[in-house]
PAFITOR-148368 format. One record per atom (N, C-alpha, C, O): residue in one letter; x, y, z. Coordinates in steps of 0.001 Angstrom, whole numbers, padded with zeros to 6 digits, always signed. Layout:
aXYZ...
This chain:
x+116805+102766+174820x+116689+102785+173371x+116359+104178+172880x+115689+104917+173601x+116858+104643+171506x+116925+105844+171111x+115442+106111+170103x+115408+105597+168985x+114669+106657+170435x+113360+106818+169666x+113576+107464+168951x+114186+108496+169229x+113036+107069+167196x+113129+107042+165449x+112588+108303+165723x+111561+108414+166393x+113511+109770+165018x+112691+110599+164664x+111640+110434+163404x+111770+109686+162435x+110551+111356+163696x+109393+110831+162393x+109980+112303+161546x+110991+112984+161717x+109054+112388+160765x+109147+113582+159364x+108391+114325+159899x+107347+113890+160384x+108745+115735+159953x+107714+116588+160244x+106730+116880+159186x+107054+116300+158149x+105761+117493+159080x+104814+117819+158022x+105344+118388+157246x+105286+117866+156132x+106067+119605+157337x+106822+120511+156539x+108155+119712+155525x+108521+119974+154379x+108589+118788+156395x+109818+118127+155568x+108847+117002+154564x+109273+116826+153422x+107943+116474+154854x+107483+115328+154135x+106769+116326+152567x+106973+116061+151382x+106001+117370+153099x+105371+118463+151934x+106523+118558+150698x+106411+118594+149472x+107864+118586+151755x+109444+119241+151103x+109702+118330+150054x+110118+118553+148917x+109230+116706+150902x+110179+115552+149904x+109220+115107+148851x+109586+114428+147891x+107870+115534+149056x+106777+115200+148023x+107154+116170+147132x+107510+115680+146060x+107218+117646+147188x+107569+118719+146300x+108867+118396+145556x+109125+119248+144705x+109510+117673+145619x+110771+117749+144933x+110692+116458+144222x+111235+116424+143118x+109999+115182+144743x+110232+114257+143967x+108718+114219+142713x+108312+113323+141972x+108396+115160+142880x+107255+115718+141900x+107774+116697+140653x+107705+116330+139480x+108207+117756+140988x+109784+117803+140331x+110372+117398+139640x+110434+117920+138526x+111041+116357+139925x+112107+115621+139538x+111022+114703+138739x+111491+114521+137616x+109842+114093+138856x+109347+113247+137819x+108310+114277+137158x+107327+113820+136574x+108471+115353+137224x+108068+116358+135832x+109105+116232+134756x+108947+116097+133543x+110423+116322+135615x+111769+116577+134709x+111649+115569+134001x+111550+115704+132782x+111630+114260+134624x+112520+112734+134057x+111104+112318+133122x+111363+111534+132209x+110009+112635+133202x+108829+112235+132073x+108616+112805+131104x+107749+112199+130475x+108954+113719+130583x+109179+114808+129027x+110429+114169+128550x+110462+113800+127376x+111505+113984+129344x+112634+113237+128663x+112636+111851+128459x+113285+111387+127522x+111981+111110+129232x+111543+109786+129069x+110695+109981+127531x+111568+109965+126662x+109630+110118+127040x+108906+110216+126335x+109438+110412+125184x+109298+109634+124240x+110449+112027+125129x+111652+112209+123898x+112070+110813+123513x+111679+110437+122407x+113037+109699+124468x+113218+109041+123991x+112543+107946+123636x+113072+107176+122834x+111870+107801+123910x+110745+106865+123428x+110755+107239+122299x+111464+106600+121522x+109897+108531+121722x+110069+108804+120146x+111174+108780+118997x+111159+108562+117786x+112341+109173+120142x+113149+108942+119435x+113799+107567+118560x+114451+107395+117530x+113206+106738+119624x+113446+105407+119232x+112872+104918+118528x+113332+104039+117799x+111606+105338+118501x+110159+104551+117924x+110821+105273+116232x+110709+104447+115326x+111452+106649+115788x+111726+106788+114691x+112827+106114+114393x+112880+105830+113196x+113854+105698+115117x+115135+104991+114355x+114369+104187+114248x+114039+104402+113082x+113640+103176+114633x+113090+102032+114341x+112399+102111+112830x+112714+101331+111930x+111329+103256+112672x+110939+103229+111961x+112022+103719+110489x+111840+103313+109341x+112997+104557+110882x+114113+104737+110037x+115009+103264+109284x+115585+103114+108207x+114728+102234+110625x+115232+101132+110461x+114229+100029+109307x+114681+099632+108233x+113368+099817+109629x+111861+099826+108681x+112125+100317+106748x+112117+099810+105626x+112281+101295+107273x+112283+102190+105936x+113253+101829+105341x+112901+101775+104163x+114586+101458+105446x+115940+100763+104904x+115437+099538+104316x+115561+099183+103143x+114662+098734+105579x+114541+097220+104965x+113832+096856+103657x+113994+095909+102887x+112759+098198+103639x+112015+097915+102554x+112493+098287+101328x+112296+097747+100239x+113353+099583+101689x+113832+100393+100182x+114599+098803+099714x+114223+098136+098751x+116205+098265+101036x+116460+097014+100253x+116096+096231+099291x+116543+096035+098161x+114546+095474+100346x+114267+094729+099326x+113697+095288+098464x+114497+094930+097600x+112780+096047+097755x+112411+097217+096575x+113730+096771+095584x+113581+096093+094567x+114901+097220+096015x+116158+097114+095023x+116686+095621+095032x+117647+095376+094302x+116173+094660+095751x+116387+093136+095281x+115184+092872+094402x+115435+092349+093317x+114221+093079+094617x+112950+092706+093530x+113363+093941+091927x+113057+093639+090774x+113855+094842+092199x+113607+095372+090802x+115357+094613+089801x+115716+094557+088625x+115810+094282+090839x+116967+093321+090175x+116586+092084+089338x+117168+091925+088265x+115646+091184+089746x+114890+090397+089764x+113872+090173+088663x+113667+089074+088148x+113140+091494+088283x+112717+091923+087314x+112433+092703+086603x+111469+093467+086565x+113666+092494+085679x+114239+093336+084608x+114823+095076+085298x+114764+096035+084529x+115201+095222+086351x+115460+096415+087021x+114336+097117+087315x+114610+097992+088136x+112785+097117+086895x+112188+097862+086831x+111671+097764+088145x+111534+096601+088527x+111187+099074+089335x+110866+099250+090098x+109602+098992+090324x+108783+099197+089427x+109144+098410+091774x+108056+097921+092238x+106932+099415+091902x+107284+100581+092083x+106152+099162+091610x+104737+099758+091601x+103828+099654+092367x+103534+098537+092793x+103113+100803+092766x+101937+100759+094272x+101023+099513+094317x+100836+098944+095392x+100464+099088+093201x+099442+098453+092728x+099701+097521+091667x+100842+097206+091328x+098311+096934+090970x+098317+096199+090103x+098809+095032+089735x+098925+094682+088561x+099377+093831+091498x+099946+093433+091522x+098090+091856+091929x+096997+092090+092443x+098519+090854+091512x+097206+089912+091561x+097614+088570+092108x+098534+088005+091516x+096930+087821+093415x+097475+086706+093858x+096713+085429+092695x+096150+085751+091648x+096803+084591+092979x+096388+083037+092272x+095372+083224+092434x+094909+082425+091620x+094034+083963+093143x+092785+084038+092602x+092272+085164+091912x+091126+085606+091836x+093646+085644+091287x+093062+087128+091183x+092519+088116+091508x+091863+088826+090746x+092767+088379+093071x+092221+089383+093966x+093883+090255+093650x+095044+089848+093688x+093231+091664+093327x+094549+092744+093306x+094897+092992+094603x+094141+092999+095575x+096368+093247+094574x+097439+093399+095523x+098229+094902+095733x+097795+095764+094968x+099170+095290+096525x+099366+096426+096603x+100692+096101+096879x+100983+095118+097561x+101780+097099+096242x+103066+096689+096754x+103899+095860+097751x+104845+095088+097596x+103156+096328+098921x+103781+095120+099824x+103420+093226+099549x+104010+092380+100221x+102587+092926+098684x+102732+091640+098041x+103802+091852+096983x+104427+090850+097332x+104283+092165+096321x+105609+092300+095607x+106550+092233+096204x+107382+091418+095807x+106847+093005+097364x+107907+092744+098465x+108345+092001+099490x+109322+092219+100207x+107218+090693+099550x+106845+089913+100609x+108042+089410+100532x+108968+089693+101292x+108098+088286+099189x+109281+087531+099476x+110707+087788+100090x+111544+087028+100577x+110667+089110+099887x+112046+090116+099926x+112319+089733+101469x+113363+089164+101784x+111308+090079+102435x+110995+091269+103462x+110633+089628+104432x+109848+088834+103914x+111216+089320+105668x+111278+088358+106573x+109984+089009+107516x+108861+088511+107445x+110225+089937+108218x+108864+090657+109065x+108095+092073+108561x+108394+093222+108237x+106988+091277+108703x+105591+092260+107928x+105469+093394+109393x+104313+093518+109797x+105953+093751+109744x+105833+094821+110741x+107226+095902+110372x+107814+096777+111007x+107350+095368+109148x+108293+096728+109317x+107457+097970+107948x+108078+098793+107276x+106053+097719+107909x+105322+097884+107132x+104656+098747+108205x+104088+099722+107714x+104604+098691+109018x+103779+099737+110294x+104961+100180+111125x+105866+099472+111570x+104739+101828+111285x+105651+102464+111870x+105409+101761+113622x+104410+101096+113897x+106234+101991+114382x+105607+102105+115772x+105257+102817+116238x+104777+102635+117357x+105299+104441+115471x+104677+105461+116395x+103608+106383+115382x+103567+107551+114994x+102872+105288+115219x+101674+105481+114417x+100867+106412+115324x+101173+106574+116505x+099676+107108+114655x+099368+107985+115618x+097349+107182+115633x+096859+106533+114708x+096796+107472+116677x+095428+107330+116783x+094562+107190+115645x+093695+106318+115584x+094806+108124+114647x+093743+108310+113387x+094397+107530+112754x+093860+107463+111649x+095742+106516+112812x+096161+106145+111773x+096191+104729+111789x+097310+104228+111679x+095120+103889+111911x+094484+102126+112033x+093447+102416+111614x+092491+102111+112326x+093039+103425+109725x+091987+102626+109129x+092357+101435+108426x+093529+101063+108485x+091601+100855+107839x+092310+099495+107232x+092723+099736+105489x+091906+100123+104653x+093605+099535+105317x+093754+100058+103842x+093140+099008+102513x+093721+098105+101910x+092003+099446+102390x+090886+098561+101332x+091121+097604+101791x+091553+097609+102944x+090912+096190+100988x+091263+095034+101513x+092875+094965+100778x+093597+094215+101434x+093342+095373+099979x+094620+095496+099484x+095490+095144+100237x+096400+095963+100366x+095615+093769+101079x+096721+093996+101952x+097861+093121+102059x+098222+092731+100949x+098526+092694+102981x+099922+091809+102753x+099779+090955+103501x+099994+091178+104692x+099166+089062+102854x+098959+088364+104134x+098003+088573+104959x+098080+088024+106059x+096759+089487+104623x+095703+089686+105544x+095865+091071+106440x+094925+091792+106775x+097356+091301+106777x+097648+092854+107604x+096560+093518+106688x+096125+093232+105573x+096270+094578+107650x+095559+095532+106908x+095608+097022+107483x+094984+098033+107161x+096631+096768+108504x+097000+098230+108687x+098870+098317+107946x+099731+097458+107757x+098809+099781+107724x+099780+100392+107052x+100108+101885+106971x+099194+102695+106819x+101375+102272+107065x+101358+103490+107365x+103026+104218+106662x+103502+105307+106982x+103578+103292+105738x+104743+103663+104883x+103859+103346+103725x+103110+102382+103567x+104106+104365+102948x+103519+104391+101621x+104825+104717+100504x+105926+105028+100957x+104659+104646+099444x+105161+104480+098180x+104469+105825+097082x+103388+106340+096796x+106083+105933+096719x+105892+107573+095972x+104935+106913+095083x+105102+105755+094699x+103727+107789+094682x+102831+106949+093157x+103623+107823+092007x+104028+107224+091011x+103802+108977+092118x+104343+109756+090848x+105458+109375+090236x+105901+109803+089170x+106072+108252+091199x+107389+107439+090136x+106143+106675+089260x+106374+105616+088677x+105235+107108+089235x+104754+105756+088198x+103713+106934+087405x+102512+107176+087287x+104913+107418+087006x+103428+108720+085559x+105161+108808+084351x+106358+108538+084445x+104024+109453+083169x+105764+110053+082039x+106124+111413+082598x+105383+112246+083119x+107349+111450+082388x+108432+112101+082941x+108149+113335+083037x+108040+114015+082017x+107995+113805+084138x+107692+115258+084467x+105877+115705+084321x+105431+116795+083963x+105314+114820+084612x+103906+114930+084031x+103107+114174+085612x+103302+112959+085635x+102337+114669+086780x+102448+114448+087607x+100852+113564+087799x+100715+112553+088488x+099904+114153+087113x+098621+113150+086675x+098857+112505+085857x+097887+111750+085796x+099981+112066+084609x+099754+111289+083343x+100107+110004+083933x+101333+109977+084041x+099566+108898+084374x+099540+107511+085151x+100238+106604+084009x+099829+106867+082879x+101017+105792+084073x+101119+104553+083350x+100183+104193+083309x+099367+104638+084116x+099833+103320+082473x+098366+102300+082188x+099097+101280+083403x+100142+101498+084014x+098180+100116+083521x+098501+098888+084505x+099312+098092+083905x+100082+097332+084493x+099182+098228+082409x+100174+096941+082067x+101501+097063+081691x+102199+096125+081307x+101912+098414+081820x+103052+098845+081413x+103827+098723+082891x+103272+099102+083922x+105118+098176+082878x+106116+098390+084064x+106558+099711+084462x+106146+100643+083770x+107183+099928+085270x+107254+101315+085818x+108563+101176+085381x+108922+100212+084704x+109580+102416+085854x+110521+102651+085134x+111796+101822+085788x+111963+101369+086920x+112638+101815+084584x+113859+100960+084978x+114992+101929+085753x+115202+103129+085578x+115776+100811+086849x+116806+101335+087402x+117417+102720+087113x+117512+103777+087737x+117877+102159+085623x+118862+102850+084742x+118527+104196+084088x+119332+104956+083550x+117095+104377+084235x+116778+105837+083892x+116520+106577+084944x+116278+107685+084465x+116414+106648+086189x+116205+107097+087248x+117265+108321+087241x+118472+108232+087012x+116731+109160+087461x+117664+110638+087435x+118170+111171+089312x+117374+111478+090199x+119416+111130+089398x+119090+111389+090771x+118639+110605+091815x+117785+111093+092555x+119117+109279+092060x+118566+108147+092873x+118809+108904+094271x+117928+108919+095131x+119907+109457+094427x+120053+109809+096000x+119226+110947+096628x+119320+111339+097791x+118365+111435+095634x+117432+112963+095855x+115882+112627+095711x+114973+113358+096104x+115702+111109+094934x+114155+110681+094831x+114170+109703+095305x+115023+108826+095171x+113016+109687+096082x+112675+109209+097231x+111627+108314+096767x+111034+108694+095758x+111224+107072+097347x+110262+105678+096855x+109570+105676+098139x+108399+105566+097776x+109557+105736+099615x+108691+104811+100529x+109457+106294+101626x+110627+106670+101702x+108040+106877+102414x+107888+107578+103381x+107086+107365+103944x+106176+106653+103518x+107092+108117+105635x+105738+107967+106364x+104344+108688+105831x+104072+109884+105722x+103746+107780+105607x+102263+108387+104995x+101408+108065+106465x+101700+107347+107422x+100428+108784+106232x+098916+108723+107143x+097847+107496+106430x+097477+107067+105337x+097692+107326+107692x+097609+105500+107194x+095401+106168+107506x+094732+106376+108518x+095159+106233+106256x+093666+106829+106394x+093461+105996+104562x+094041+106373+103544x+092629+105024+104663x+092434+104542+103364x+093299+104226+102248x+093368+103089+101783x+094014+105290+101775x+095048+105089+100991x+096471+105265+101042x+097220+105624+100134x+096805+104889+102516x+097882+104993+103384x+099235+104168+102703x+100334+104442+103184x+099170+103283+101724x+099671+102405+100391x+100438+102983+099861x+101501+102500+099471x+100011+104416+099685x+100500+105380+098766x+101163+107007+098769x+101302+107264+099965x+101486+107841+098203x+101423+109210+098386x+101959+110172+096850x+102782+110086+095938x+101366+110662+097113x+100687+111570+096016x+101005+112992+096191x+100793+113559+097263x+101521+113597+095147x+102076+115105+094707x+100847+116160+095211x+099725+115658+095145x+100903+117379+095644x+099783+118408+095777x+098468+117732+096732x+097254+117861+096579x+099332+116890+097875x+098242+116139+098669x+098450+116755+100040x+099642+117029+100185x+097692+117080+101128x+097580+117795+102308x+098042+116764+102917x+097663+115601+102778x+099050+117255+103754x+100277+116317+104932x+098749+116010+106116x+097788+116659+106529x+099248+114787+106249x+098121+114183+107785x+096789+114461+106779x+095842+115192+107072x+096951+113679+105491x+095207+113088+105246x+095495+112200+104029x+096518+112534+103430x+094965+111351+103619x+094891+110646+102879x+095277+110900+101468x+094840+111732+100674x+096409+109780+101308x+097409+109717+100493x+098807+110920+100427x+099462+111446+099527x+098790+110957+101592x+100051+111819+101717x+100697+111750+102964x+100228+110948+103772x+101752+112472+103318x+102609+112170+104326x+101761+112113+105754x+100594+112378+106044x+103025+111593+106581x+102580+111906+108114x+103454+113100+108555x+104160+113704+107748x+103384+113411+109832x+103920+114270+110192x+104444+113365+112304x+105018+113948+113224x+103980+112087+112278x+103822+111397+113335x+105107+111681+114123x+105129+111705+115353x+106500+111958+113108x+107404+112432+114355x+108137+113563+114934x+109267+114050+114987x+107329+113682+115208x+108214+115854+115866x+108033+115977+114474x+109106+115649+113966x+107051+116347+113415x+106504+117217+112681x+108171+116695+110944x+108551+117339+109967x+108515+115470+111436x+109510+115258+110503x+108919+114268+109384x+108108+113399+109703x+109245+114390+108394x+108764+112824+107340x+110224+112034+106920x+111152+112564+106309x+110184+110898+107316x+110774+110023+106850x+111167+109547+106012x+110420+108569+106040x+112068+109303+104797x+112134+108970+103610x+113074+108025+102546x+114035+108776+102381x+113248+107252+102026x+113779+106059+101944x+114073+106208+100608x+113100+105958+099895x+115492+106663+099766x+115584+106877+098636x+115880+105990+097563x+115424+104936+098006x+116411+105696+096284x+116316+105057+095616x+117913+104445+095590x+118269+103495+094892x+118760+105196+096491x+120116+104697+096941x+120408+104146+097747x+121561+103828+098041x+119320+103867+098367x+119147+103032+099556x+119144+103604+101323x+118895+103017+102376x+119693+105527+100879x+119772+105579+101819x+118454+106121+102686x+117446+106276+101996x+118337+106402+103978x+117089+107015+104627x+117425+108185+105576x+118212+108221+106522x+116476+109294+104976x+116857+110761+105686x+115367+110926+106203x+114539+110105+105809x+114963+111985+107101x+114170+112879+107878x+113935+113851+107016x+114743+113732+106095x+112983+115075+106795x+113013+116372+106456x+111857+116856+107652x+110884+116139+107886x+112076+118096+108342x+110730+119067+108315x+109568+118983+107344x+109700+118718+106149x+108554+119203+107883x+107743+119240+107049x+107158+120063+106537x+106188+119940+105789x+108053+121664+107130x+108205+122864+106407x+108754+123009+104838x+108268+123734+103969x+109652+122311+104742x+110479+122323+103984x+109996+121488+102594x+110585+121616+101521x+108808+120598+102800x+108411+119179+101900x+106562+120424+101029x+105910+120227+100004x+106466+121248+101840x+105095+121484+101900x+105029+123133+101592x+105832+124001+101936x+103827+123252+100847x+103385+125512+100660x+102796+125420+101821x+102511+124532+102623x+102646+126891+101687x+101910+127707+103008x+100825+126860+103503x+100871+126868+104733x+099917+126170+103089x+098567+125573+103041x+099229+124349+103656x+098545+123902+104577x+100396+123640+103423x+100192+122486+104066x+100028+120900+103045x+099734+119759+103402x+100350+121445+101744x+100212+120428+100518x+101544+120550+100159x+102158+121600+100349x+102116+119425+099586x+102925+118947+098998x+103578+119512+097747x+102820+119334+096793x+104741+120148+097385x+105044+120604+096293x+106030+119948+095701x+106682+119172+096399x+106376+120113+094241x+107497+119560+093983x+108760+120292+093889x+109829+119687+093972x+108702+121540+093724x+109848+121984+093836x+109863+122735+095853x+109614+123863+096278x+110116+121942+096295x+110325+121171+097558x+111744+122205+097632x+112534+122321+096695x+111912+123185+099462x+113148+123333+100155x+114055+122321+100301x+115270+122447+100457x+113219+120999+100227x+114389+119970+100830x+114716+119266+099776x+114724+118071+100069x+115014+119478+098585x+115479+119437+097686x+115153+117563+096959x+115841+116926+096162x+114071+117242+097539x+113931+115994+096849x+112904+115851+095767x+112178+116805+095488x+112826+114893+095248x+112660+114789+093557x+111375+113378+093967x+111473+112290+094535x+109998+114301+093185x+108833+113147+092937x+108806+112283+092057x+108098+111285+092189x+109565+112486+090986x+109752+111921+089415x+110656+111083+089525x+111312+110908+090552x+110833+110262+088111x+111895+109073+087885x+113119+110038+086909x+114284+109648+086830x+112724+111081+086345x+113631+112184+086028x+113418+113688+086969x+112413+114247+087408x+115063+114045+087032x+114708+115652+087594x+114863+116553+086728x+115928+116738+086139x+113482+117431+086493x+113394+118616+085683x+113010+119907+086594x+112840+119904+087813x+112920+120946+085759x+112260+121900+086717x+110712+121625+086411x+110166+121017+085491x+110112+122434+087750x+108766+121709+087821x+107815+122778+086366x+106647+122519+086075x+108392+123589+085859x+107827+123715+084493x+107638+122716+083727x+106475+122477+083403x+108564+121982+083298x+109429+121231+082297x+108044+119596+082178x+107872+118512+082737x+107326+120522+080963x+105932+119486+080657x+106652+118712+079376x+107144+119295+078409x+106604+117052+079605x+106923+116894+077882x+105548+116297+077441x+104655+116112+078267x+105379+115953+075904x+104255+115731+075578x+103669+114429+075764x+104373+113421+075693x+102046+114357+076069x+101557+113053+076178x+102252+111953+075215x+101929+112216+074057x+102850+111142+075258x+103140+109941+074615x+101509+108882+073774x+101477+108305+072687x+100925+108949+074333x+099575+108469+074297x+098485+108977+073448x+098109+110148+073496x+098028+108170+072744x+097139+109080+071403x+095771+109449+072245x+094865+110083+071704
């Protein structure tokens, strides 16, 4: 009988060194796609909701869902995603999957069905007069209709926000990765879900000034308002 050569020390060092290697290589690319996926998903997410958004504002009177101010049968206030419930078959497309660590505070009790984590938020500045970025609608006034919307394919309703308290929402001149403003959770991109239904990515170079806050006259050419003006362009309080 022919006796099994064994591995010498040197060849076994050889085959450990290479398949160490090779799972340096294959685990950075593994991971890519993982993220990558975890954002179509969440890209996928972001469609379902803009949808239903544009079946509910059909529904009533065209006018678009609002962050807030929404009240169940005992009168506990609600937050957009109770407006969208009926729309919307699974409440997980309300949480990204590649949420990051800091981002499971619970958002007030404001929540959908008891969820209370959240991490796609809703432009609030579609809900001020036109070109005026603090002037708020009152609560009882509806937000604006379909039909005045300037630019549906350039303003944007529902992006990845940082899910830190007021994760519900996002807000003009707000610091990216903190409360009430964007995330940055995928390769440094924000997510964004327009009023045409469709859903794009930007850098978050491009969304943000030097500092890291939110501007409106934005590189990536999208629009905070329900009209596009230049970001001079103040009209007067309506409101005595």
């Amino acid at each position: 009988m022919q006796r099994r050569r064994a591995f010498t020390l040197i060849e076994l060092l050889v085959s450990v060194s290479i398949i160490t290697i090779l799972a340096g290589m294959s685990v950075p690319a593994a991971m890519h796609a993982l993220q990558a996926a975890r954002a179509a998903n969440c890209a996928s997410n972001h469609r379902q909701i803009v949808l239903g958004a544009l079946l509910c504002a059909e529904d009533h009177g065209t006018y678009m869902v609002r962050s807030r101010h929404y009240y169940d049968a005992e009168g506990k206030e609600k937050i957009w995603t109770y407006a969208l419930a009926p729309y919307l078959g699974d409440q997980d497309v309300f949480l990204c999957p590649a949420q990051g660590p800091d981002e499971v505070e619970a958002v007030y009790s404001e929540d959908w069905q008891g969820r209370d984590l959240l991490n796609i938020g809703i432009n609030r500045n579609l809900e001020t007069y036109q070109g005026q970025k603090d002037k708020w609608l009152p609560p009882e006034e509806p937000s604006w209709p379909l039909c005045e919307f300037d630019g549906p394919s350039r303003t944007w309703i529902f992006a990845d926000s940082y899910c830190g308290k007021r994760g519900f929402q996002t807000r003009l001149d707000m610091q990216v990765d903190g409360q009430s403003s964007f995330s940055t959770r995928h390769y440094g991109r924000v997510q964004f879900a327009f009023l045409d239904g469709h859903v794009d990515a930007f850098d978050v170079e491009l969304l943000t000034d030097e500092d890291g806050f939110t501007v409106a006259d934005n590189a990536a050419g999208i629009s905070w308002f329900p009209t596009a003006h230049p970001p001079e362009w103040i009209v007067p309080d309506p409101r005595p």
